[in-house]
C-alpha positions in Angstrom: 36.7 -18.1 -3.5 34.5 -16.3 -1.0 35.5 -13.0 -2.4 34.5 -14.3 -5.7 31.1 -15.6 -4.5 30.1 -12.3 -2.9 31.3 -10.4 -6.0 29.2 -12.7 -8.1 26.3 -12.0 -5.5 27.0 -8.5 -5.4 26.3 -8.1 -9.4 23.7 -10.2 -9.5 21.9 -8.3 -6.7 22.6 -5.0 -9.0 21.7 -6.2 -11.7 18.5 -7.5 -10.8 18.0 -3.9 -9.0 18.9 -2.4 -12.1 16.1 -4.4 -14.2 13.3 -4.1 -11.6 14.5 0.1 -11.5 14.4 0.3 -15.7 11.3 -1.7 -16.2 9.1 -0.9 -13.3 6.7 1.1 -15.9 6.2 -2.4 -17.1 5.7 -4.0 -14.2 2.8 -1.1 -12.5 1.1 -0.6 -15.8 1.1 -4.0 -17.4 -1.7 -2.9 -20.0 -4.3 -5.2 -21.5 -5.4 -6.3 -25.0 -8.0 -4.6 -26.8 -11.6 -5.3 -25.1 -14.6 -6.7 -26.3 -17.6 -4.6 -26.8 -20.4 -4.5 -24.3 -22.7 -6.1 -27.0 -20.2 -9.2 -26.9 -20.3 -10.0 -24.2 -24.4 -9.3 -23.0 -24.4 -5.6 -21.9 -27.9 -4.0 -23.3 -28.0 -0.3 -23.1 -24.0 0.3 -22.9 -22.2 1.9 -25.4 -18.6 2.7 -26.6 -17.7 6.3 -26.3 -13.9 8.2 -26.6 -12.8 10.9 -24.6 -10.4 13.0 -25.6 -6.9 13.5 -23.5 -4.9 16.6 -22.6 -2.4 15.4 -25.2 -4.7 14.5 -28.1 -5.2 11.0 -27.2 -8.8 9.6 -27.8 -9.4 7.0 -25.2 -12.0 4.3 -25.2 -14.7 4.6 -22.3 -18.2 2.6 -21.8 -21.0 4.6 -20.8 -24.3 3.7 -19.7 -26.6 6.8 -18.8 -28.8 6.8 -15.5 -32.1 6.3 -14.7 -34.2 9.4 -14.3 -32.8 11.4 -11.3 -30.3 9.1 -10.6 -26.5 9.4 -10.0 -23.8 8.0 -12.2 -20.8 6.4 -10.9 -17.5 7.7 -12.5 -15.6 4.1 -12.5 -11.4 4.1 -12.2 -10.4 0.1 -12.8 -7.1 -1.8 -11.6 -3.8 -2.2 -13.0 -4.8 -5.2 -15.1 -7.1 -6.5 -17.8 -9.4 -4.5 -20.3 -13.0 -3.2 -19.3 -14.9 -6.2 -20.7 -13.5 -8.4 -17.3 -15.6 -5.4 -14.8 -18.6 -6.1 -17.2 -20.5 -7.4 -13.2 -20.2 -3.8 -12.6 -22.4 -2.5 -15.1 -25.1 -5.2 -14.5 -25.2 -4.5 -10.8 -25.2 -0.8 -10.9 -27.4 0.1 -13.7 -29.7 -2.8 -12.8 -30.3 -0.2 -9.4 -30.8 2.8 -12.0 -27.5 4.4 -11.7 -25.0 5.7 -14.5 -22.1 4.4 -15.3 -18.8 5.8 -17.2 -15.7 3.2 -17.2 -12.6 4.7 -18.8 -10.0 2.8 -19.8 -6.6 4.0 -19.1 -4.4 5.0 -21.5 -2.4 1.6 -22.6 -5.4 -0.8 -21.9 -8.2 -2.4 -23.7 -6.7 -1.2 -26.8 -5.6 2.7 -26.0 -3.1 4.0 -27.5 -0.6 6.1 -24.8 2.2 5.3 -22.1 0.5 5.0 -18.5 2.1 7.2 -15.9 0.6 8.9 -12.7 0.3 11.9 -14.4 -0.8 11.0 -17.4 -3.8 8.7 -15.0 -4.9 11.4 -13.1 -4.7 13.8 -16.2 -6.9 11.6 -17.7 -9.1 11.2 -15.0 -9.7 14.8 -15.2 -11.0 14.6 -18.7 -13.5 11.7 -18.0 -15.3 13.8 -15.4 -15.2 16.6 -17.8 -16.8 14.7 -20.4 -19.5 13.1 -17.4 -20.3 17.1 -16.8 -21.1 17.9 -20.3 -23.2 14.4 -20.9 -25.1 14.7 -17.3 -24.6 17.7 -15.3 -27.3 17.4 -13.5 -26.8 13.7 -11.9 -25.3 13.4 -8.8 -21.7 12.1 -8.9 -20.2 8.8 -7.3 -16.8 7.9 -8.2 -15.7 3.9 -7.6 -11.6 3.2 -7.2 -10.9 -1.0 -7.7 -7.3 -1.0 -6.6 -5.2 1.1 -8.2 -8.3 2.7 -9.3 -8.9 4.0 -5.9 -5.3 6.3 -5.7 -6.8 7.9 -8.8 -10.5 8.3 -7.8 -8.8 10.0 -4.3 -6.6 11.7 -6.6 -9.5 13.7 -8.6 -11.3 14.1 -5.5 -9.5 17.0 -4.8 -10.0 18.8 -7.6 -13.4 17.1 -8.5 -15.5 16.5 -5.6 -17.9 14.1 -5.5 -20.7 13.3 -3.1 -19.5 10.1 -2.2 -16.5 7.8 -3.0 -15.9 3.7 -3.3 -12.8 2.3 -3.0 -12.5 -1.2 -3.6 -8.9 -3.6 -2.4 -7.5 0.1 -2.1 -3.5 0.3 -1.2 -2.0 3.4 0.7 0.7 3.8 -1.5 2.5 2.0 -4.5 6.1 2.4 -2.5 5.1 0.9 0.6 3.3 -2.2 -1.4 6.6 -2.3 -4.0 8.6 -2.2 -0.4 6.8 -5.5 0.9 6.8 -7.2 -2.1 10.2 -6.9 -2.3 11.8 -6.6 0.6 15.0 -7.1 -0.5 15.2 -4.4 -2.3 14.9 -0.2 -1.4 12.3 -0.3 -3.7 10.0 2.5 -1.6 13.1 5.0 -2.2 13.4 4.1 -6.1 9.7 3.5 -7.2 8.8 6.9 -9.7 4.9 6.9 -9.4 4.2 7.3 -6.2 0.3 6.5 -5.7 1.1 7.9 -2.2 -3.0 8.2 -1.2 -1.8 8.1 2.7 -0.4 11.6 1.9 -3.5 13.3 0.9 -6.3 10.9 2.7 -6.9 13.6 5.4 -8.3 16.2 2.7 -11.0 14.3 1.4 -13.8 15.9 2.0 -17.1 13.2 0.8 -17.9 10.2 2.3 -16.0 7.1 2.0 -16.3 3.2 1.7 -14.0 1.2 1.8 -14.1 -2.8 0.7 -11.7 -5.6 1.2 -11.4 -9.0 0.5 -10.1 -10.7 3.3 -8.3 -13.4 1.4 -6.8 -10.8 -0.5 -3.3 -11.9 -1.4 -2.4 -8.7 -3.8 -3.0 -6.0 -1.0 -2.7 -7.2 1.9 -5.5 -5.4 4.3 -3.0 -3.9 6.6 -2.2 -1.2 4.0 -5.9 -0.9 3.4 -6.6 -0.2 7.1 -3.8 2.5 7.2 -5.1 4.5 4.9 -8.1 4.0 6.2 -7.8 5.4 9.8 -6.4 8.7 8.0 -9.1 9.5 5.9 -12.3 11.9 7.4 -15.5 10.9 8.9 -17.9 10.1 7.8 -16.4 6.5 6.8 -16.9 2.5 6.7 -14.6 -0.4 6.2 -16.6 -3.5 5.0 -14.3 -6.9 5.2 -15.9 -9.2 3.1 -14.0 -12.5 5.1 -14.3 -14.9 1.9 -13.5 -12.4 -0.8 -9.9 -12.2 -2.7 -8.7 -8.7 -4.7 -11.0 -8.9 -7.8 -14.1 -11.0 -6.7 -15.9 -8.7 -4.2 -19.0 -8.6 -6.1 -18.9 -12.3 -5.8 -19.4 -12.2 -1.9 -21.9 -9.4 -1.4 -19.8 -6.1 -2.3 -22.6 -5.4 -4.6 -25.3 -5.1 -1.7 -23.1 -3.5 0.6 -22.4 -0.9 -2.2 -26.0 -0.5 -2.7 -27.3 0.1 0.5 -24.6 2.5 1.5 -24.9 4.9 -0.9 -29.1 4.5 -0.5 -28.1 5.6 3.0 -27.1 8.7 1.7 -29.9 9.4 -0.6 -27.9 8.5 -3.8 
């Protein structure tokens, strides 16, 4: 009997391994529906734009051009739910003048296109080609939310911009898979990496950093890791009531704001 209870346990425990091993594509990149327009849902002055991929995909993106001198923030979202849920971003930042180019990845808000790392930070690339051609002149912010941020840090080394915002940002997807599921050597099996600890130390612009501290999807240990290895200059904000996706709702906004009017942008 106990030999037959620990084989049962034993195949479960594969199995189980197994599934979280096949599907963990699924379970990083869960997509999102197809969004609804910025006219839907308020947004004056926002438009629908595509931008074309490395591979021939045409990916939908909504941009909102800046003010007059002003910079435009190059906007990489989270793992989850389509551009029309970040619509506070677009009030709050072109309400100040800025820019603003949100592309979806490939496999959300309607894209067609299997999300990978590569593919991502491919992606990414194209998005501030496109941002080049529309507004070369306008100096260039780039805003990570979450996963957002490992692609924003990502593209900062090949794209460099003059300052950076990274929002509930993790240090890398295999430590968070690790302590989410601990019983499982999920760091050693996970594919796409997001490993932003491993390449913190050659960013070269200035950084800030905001976390929610009732943040129950990163916990703000792994933010402050990769924190203390990225470059001065740099600033960690804790907003103490906030959770992963409702900065703006406790003041991330202003902080935002301020800090990059600190450095003339």
């Amino acid at each position: 009997m106990l030999w037959t209870g620990a084989l049962a346990a034993g195949a479960a425990y594969s199995g189980a391994l197994g599934l979280m091993y096949a599907f963990q594509g699924r379970l990083m990149y869960p997509g999102s529906e197809p969004t609804d327009s910025p006219q839907a849902i308020g947004l004056t002055g926002v438009s629908e734009v595509r931008i074309e991929t490395y591979d021939g995909l045409s990916l939908l993106a909504w941009w909102m051009p800046p003010a007059d001198g002003r910079p435009v923030v190059l906007y990489f979202h989270g793992n989850a739910g389509p551009l029309a849920c970040r619509a506070n971003k677009f009030t709050e930042f072109t309400k100040a003048g800025y820019g603003l180019l949100m592309p979806a990845y490939r496999g959300y808000s309607g894209n067609a296109g299997r999300p990978s790392e590569a593919a991502i930070v491919k992606d990414a690339q194209s998005s501030a080609d496109w941002l080049a051609r529309q507004a070369p002149d306008a100096p260039l912010v780039y805003y990570g939310e979450s996963l957002g941020s490992s692609v924003a840090l990502q593209l900062a080394l090949r794209v460099r911009p003059r300052a950076m915002v990274m929002e509930g940002a993790f240090d890398s997807a295999a430590n968070m898979a690790q302590a989410r599921y601990p019983m499982f050597p999920t760091a050693r099996l996970i594919k796409d990496r997001w490993d932003s600890m491993a390449i913190a130390s050659a960013m070269t612009a200035p950084v800030l950093m905001l976390h929610g501290g009732m943040d129950k999807t990163v916990p703000i240990s792994h933010a402050k890791r990769l924190f203390r290895e990225l470059p001065e200059p740099k600033r960690f904000v804790l907003l103490d009531e906030a959770g992963h996706v409702n900065l703006f709702e406790h003041g991330g906004a202003r902080h935002v704001l301020e800090w990059l009017a600190e450095r003339g942008l």
